[in-house]
C-alpha positions in Angstrom: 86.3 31.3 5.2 85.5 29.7 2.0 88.2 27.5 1.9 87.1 26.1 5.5 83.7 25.7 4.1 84.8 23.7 0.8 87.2 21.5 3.2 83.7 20.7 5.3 81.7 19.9 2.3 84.7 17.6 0.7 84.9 15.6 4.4 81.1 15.0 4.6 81.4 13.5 1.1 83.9 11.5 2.0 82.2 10.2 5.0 79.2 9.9 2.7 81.2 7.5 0.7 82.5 5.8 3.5 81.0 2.4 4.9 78.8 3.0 7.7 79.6 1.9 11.3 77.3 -1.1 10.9 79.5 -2.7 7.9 76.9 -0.8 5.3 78.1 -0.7 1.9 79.9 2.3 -0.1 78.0 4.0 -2.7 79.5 2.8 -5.8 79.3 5.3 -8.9 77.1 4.3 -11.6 76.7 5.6 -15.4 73.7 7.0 -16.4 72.2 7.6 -19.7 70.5 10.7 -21.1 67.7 9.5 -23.0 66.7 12.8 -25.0 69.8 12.6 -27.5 73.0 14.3 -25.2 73.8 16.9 -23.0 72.1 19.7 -23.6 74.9 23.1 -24.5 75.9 25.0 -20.9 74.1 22.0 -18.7 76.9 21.6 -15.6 78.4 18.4 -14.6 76.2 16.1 -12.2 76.9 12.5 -11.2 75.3 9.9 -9.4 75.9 6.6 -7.2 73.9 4.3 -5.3 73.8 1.0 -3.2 71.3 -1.5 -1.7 70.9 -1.7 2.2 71.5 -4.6 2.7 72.6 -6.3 0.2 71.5 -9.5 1.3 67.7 -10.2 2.3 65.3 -12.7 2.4 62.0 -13.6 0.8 59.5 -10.8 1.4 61.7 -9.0 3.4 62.3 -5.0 2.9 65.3 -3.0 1.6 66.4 0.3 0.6 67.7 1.7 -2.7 69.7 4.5 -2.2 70.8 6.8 -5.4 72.8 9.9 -4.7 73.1 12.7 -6.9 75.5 15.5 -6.8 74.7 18.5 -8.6 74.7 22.1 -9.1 72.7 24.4 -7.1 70.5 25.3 -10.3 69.8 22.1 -10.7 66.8 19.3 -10.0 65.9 16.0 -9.9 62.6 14.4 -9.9 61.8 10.5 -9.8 59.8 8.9 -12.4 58.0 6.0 -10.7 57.8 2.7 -12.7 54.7 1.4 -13.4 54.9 -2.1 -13.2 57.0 -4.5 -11.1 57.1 -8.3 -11.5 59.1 -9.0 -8.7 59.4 -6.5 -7.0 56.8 -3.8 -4.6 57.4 -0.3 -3.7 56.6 0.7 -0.2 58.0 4.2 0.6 59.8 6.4 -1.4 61.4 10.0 0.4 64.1 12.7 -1.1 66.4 14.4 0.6 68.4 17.7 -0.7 71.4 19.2 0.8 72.8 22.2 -0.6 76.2 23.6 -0.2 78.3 27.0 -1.5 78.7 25.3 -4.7 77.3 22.1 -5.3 74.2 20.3 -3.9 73.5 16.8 -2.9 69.9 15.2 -3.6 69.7 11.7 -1.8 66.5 9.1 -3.3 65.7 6.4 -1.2 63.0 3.7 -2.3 62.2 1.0 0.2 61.3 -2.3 -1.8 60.5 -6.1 -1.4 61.7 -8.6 -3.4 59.1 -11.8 -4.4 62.0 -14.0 -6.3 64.7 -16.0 -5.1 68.3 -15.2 -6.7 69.9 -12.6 -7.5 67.5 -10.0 -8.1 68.4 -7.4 -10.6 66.7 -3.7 -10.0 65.0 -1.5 -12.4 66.5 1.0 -14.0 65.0 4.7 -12.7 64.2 7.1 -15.5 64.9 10.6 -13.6 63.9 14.1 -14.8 67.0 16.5 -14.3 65.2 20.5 -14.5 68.4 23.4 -15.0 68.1 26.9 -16.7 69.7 25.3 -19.8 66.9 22.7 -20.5 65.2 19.9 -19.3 66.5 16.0 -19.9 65.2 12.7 -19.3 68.0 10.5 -17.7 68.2 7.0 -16.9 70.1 5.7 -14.0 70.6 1.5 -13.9 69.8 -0.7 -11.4 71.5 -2.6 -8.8 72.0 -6.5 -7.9 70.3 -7.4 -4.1 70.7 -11.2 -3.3 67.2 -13.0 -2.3 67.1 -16.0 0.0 64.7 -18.5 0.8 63.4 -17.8 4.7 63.5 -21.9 5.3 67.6 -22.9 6.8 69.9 -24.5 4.5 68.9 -27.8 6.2 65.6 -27.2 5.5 65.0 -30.3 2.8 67.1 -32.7 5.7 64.8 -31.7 7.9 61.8 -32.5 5.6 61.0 -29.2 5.5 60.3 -27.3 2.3 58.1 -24.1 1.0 55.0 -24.4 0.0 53.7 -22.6 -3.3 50.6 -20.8 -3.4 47.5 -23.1 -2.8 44.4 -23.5 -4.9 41.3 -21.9 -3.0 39.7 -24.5 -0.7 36.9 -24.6 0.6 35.5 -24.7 4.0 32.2 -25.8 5.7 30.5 -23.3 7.2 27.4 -24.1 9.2 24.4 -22.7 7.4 20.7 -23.3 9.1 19.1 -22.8 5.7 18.2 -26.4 5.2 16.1 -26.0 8.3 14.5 -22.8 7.1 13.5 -24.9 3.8 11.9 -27.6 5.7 10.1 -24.9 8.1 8.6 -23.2 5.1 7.4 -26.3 3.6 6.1 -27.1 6.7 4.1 -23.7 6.7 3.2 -24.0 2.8 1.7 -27.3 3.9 -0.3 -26.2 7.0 -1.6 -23.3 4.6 -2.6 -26.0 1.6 -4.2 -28.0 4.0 -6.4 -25.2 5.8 -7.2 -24.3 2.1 -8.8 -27.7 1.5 -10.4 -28.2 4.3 -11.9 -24.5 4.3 -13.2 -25.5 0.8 -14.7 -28.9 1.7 -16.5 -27.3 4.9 -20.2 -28.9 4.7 -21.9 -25.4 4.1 -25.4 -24.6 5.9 -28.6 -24.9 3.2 -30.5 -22.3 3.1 -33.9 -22.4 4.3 -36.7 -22.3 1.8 -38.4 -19.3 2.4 -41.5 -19.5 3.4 -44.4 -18.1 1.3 -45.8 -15.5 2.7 -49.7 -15.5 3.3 -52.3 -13.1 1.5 -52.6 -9.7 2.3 -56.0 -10.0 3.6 -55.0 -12.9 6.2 -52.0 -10.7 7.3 -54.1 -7.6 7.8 -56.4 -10.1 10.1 -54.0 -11.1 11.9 -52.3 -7.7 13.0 -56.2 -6.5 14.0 -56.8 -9.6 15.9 -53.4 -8.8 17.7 -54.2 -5.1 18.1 -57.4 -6.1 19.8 -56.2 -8.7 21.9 -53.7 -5.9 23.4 -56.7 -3.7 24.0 -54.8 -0.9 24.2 -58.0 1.6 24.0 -59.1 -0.7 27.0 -55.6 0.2 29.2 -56.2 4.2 28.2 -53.5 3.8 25.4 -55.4 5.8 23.1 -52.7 7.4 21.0 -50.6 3.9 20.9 -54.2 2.4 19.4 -54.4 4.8 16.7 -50.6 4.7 15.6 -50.8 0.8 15.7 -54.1 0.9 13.7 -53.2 4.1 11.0 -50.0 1.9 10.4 -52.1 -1.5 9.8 -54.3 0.3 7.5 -52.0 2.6 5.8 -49.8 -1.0 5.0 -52.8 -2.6 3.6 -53.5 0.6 1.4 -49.9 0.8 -0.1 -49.4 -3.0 -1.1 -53.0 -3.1 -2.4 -52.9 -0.6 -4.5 -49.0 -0.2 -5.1 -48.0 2.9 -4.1 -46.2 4.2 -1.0 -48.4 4.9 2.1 -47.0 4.5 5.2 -44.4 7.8 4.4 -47.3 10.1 2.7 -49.7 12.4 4.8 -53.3 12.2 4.8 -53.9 14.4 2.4 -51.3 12.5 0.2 -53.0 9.0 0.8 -55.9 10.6 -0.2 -55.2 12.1 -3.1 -53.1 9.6 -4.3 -56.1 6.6 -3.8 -58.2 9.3 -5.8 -55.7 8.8 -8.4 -56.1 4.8 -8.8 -58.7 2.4 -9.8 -60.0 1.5 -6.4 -63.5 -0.5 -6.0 -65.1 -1.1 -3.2 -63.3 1.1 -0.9 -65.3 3.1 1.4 -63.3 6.7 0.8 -65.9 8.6 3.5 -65.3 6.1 6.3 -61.8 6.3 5.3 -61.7 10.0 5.5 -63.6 9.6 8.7 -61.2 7.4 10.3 -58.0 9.8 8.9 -59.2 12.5 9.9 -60.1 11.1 13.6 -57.0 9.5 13.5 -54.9 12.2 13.1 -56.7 14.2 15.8 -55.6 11.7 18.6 -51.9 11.1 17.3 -51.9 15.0 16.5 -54.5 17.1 18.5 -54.5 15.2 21.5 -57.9 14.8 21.2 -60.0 12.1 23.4 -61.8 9.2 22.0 -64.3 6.8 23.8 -63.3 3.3 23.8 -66.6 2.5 21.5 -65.2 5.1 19.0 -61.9 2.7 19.0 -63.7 0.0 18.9 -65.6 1.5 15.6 -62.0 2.7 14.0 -61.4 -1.0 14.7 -63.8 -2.7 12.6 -63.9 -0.2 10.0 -60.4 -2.2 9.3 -62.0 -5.3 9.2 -64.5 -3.9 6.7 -62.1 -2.1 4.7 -60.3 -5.5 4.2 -63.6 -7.2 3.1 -64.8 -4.4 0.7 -61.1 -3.8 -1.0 -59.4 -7.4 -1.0 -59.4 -9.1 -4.1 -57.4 -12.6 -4.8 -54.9 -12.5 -7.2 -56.3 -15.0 -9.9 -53.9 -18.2 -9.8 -51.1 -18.6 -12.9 -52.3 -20.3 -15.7 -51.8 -24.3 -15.8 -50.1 -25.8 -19.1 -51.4 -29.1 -20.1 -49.1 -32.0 -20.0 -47.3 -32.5 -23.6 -48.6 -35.9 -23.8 -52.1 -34.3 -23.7 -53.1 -33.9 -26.8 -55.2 -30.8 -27.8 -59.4 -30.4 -28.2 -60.9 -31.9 -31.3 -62.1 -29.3 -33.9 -64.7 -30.7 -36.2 
């Protein structure tokens, strides 16, 4: 039974070696080196072979580097990917591991593309081989693939040729922000312009105010209206009185400075007791107060002569109290000159 076994293993490495039905090349053996100083004492045998599929590409195009390793069962291989590669670009990279009774067969295939024309030479593949007897660091070299230009071998006849890389060029693109520029200085000229013209608006003078007149005219004036509505006349007695107590109450405040028309009547009086007030007739005043404040309050009646009396004890009140405010003293003229003193 193991003799049939090893005679299956030996014919599917032979077939292995063997060019594919496709006209694929054989795996050729290759010599690699053991970078950490030798072979390490009790390390078994391994070897290792490879070839490019195909061997012929062109520019840009993909192929596959195949390196197959036979080995003892105990025995492991692990790719160390290059860092860099000029001309070349890894795209895939799988592993494949068949064991047998005796031996093992770890297959690495790296699928490239090559950016040079020529004969490209491959990298050489640093491997990391783990056994029970140590660890080792083994380069395997790389193979030759032939690169070709994609353009026919008539290509320059034809006036054809490849171009190299161009220089970045650059293209129009239509772009509205010239318009947006001119729309906002269109708007920022609008806005300066209502500025200015807001600023330059001819602006309304105000009217000199006009001087009031004297108290005592004013206080005339609202009696002579107050009678001319004859209110006490219409039966409006409460409205009279209100009308009237406010008249008087005004006068009383601004002639004496102090706040009447907010106070009660005992507050106006006592606060007239308080101030330098000649002339003013304080019993009539309490008189017309106290009556006053019965109609407004009380509901109390009054006779049309009694309004009429209330009436021209305002008038009198005005006469008695009302004093003219002596004028502001004149200045002479500079030019004047002054009185002679002898």
């Amino acid at each position: 039974m193991r003799r049939l076994l090893l005679v299956v293993l030996l014919g599917l490495a032979a077939c292995g070696r063997s060019s594919g039905p496709d006209g694929d090349p054989e795996l050729q053996p290759l010599t690699a080196q053991v970078l950490d100083g030798g072979v390490a004492e009790g390390m078994a045998p391994w070897d290792v072979s490879g070839r490019v599929l195909p061997p012929q590409v062109m520019l840009g195009e993909t192929f596959t580097h195949e390196l197959v390793f036979t080995h003892a069962k105990d025995q492991r291989f692990e790719l160390v990917m290059p860092k860099e590669l000029e001309e070349l670009e890894v795209l895939e990279q799988t592993r494949q591991r068949q064991d047998g009774p005796d031996r093992s067969v770890t297959t690495f295939r790296l699928k490239l593309s090559a950016f040079s024309l020529g004969t490209v030479k491959l990298p050489e593949l640093r491997f990391e081989l783990y056994a029970p007897a140590g660890t080792q660091s083994v380069s395997v070299p790389g193979l030759d693939v032939e690169v070709t230009p994609t353009l026919p071998q008539d290509a320059d006849a034809k006036g054809a040729e490849l171009l190299d890389y161009q220089p970045p060029t650059e293209i129009p693109i239509r772009s509205w922000r010239l318009v947006w520029v001119a729309l906002g200085l269109f708007v920022a000229g609008l806005l300066a312009y209502g500025v200015v013209k807001w600023l330059r608006r001819p602006r309304p003078h105000a009217a000199a105010a006009k001087p009031k007149a004297p108290l005592d005219i004013r206080t005339r004036q609202a009696l002579d209206a107050l009678r001319k509505e004859n209110l006490h006349g219409q039966g409006r007695v409460k409205d009279f009185y209100f009308r009237l107590s406010e008249i008087i109450r005004g006068y009383l405040g601004e002639r004496y400075g102090f706040e009447a028309l907010e106070c009660t009547s005992p507050e106006l009086l006592a606060s007239l007791r308080k101030l330098h007030t000649p002339g003013l007739p304080e019993d009539k005043l309490m008189r017309f107060v106290s009556e006053s404040d019965m109609v407004k309050y009380a509901r109390a009646d009054a006779t049309p002569d009694s309004c009429e009396a209330s009436l021209a004890f305002g008038y009198e009140l005005v006469e008695k109290t009302y004093t003219p405010p002596a004028p502001p003293p004149t200045e002479p003229p500079a030019h004047v000159s002054g009185p002679r003193v002898p």
